[in-house]
C-alpha positions in Angstrom: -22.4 16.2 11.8 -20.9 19.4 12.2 -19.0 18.1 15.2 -17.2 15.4 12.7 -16.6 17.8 10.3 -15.0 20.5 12.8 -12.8 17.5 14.1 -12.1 16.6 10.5 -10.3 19.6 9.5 -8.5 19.8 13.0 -6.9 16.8 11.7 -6.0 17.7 8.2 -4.9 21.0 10.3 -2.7 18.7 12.6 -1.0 16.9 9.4 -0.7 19.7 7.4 1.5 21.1 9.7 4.1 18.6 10.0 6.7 17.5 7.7 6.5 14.1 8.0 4.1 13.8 5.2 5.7 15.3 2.4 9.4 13.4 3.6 7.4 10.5 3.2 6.0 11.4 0.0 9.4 12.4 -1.8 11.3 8.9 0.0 7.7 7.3 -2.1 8.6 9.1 -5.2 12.3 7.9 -5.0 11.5 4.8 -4.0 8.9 3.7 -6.1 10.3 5.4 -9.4 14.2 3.8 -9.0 12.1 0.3 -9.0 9.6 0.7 -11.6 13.0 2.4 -13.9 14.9 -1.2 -12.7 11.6 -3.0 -13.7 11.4 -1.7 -17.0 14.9 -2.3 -17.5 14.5 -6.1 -16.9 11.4 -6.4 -19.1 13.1 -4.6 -21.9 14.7 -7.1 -24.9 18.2 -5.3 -24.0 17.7 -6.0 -20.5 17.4 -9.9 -20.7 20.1 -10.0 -23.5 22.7 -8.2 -21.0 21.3 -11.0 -18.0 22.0 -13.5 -20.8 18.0 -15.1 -20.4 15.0 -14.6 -23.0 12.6 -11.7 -22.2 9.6 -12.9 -20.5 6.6 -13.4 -22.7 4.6 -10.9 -21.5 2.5 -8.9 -23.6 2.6 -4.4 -23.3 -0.1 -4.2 -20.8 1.4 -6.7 -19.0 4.6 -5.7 -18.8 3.9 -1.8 -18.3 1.3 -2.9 -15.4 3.9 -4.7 -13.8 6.2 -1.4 -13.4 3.2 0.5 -12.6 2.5 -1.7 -10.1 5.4 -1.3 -8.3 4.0 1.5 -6.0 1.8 -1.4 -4.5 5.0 -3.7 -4.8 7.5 -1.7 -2.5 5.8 1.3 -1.6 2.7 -0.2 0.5 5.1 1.1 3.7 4.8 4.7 3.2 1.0 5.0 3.6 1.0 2.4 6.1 3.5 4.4 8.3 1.2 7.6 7.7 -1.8 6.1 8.7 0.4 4.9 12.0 1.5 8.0 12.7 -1.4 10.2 12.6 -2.6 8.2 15.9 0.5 7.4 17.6 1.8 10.6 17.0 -1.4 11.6 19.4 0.2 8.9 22.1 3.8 9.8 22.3 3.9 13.9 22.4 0.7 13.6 24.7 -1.4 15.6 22.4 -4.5 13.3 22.8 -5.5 14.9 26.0 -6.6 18.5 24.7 -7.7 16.3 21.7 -10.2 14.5 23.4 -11.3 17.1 25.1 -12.3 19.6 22.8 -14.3 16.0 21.1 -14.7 13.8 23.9 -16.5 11.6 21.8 -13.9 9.5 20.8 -15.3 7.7 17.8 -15.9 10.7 16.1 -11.8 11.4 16.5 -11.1 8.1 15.4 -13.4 8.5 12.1 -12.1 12.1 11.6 -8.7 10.3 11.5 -10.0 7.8 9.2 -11.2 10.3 6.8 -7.5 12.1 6.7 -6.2 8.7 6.5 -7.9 7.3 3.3 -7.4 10.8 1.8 -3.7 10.8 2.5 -3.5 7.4 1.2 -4.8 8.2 -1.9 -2.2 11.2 -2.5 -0.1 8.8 -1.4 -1.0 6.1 -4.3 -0.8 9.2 -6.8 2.5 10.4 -5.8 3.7 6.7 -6.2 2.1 6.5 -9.6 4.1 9.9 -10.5 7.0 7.8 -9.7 6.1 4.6 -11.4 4.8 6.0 -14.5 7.1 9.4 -14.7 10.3 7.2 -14.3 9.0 3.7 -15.5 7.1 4.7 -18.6 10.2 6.9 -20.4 12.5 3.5 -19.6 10.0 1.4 -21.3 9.9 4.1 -24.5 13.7 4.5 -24.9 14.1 0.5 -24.7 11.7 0.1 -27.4 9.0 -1.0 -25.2 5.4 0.2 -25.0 4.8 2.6 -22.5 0.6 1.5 -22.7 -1.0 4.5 -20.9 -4.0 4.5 -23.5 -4.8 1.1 -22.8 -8.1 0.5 -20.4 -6.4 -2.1 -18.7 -3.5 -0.2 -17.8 -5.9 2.9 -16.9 -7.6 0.9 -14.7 -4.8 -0.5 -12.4 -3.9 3.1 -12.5 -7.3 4.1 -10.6 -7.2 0.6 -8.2 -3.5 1.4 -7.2 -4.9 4.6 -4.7 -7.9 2.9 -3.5 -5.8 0.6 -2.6 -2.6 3.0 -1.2 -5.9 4.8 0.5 -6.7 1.4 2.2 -3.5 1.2 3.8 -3.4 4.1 5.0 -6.4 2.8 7.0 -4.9 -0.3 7.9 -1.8 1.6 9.7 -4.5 3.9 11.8 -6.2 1.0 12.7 -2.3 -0.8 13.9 -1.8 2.6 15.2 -5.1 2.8 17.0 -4.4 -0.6 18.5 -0.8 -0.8 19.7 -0.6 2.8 20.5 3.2 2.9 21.1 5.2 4.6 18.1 8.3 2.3 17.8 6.7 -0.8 18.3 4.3 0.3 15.2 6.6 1.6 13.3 9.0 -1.5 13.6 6.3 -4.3 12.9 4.8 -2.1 10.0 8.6 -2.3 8.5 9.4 -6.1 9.0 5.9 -6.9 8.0 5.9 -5.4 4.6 9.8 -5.8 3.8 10.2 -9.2 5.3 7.8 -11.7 7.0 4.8 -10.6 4.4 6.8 -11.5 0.9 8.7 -14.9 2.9 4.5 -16.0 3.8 3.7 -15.7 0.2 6.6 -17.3 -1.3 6.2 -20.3 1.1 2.5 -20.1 0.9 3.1 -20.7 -2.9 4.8 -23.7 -2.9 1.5 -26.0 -1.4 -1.9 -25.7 -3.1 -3.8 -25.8 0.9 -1.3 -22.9 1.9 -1.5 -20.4 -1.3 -5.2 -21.0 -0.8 -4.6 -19.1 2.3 -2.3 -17.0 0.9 -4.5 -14.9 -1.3 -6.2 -13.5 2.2 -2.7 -11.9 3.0 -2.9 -8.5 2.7 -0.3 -8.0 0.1 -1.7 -10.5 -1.9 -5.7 -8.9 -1.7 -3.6 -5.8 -2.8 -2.0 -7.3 -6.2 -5.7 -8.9 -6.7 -7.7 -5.2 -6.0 -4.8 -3.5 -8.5 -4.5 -6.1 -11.0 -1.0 -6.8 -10.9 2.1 -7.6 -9.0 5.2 -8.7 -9.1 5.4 -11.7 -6.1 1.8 -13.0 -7.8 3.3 -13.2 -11.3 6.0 -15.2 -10.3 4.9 -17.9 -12.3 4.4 -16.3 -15.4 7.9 -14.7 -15.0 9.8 -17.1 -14.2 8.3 -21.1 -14.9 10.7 -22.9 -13.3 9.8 -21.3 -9.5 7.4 -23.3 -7.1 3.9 -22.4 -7.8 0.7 -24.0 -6.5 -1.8 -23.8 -9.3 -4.4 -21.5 -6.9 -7.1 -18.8 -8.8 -6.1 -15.8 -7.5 -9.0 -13.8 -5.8 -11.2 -11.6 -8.6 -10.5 -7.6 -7.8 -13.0 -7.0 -6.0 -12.8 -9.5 -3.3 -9.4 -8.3 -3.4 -10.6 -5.0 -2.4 -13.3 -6.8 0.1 -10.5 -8.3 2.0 -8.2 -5.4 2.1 -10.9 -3.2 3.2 -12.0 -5.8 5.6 -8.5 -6.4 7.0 -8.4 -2.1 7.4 -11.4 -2.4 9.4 -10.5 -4.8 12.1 -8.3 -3.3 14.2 -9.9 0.2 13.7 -13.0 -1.3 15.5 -11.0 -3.4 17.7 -9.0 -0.6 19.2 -12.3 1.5 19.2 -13.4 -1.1 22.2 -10.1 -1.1 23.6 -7.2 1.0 23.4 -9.4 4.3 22.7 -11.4 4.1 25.5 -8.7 4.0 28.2 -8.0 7.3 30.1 -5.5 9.4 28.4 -2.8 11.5 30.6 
């Protein structure tokens, strides 16, 4: 016990002292809150009128849960790439060596990690929420919107959005863990969540057999754990787009399978990768 908890704080230690966590935190911030603004924009009567289309029919919670949700909507990459680089930072400046050992039981690093991970995650999901709700909400107020921060359901997605952000945080040490080389994480983690994750579920949508299989993507376990999102309320957006008629998984079994997806390759690369020899 006091072995994991020595090698816990070496780690918070270890990402403390970088500045790759707080860059990634204000490129979150920025991120997240220019979309959630854009998404309130769009929602807003004004907004359609100047696209020349009708408002969608979406009541407050709705709508404000929808620009809320954006953190889990576009900013899924920033804890992701932190929970990548705690390990494969380890790989490529050869610091896993006096790493392992000072702990030379290896498990115990890679659950120390873990532990740093899912926290970091979770500051992650409420830096993101600072974002979405500091920029999103006063868009939705000036429009003549309701901002709905007193309503449970909105409170709620609020509280699922950094379990979840924590979650992917795991997911990337785990794809970290496993592929050990930086750049090759680093670039599958970015044309995963920007481009070959949203194409799956749009084309997953289309057939009822495949968007059965789509709810087990991760992105789409994520909208299900949170409660909203903008690729699974496509449908209720916009009517005319391809859409299977699928139930959506309850939240969760959205959580279930996110969590479930975070745990594979952690326990994979514990049998693998980790117990190679280290230079």
């Amino acid at each position: 016990m006091m072995g994991m908890l020595r090698q816990t704080v070496a780690e918070f230690v270890k990402v403390l002292s970088l500045k790759s966590w707080w860059l990634l935190g204000l490129i979150l911030v920025a991120y997240v809150g220019f979309t959630a603004a854009g998404l309130a924009f769009f929602f807003s009567e004004l907004g359609a009128q100047l696209a020349g289309t009708g408002a969608p029919a979406l009541d407050a919670a709705t709508k404000a849960n929808l620009v809320y949700s954006s953190v889990t909507a576009v900013g899924l990459v920033i804890p992701l790439l932190f929970g990548a680089l705690l390990i494969t930072n380890e790989y490529r400046h050869r610091s896993l060596t006096p790493t392992v050992l000072a702990q030379p039981r290896r498990g115990v690093v890679l659950a120390a990690k873990a532990v740093v991970a899912l926290a970091g995650g979770a500051v992650y999901g409420v830096l993101g929420l600072l974002g979405s709700v500091g920029l999103g909400a006063p868009v939705l107020l000036a429009l003549g919107e309701e901002a709905a921060l007193d309503d449970p359901e909105v409170i709620t997605l609020l509280l699922r959005t950094v379990v979840a952000m924590a979650l992917w945080a795991l997911l990337g040490l785990g794809l970290g863990a496993l592929l050990t080389s930086q750049i090759a994480t680093i670039v599958i983690v970015l044309a995963f969540t920007q481009f070959v994750e949203p194409i799956l579920r749009l084309v997953a949508g289309v057939w009822e057999w495949s968007a059965q299989l789509g709810r087990f993507l991760p992105g789409s376990a994520t909208d299900a754990l949170v409660g909203a999102g903008i690729l699974s309320s496509l449908g209720a957006l916009d009517p005319s787009a391809p859409s299977a008629p699928v139930d959506p998984l309850l939240w969760w079994q959205g959580g279930l399978v996110l969590a479930a997806l975070a745990a594979i390759p952690l326990v994979v690369a514990a049998l693998t990768t980790l117990r190679r020899d280290v230079e």
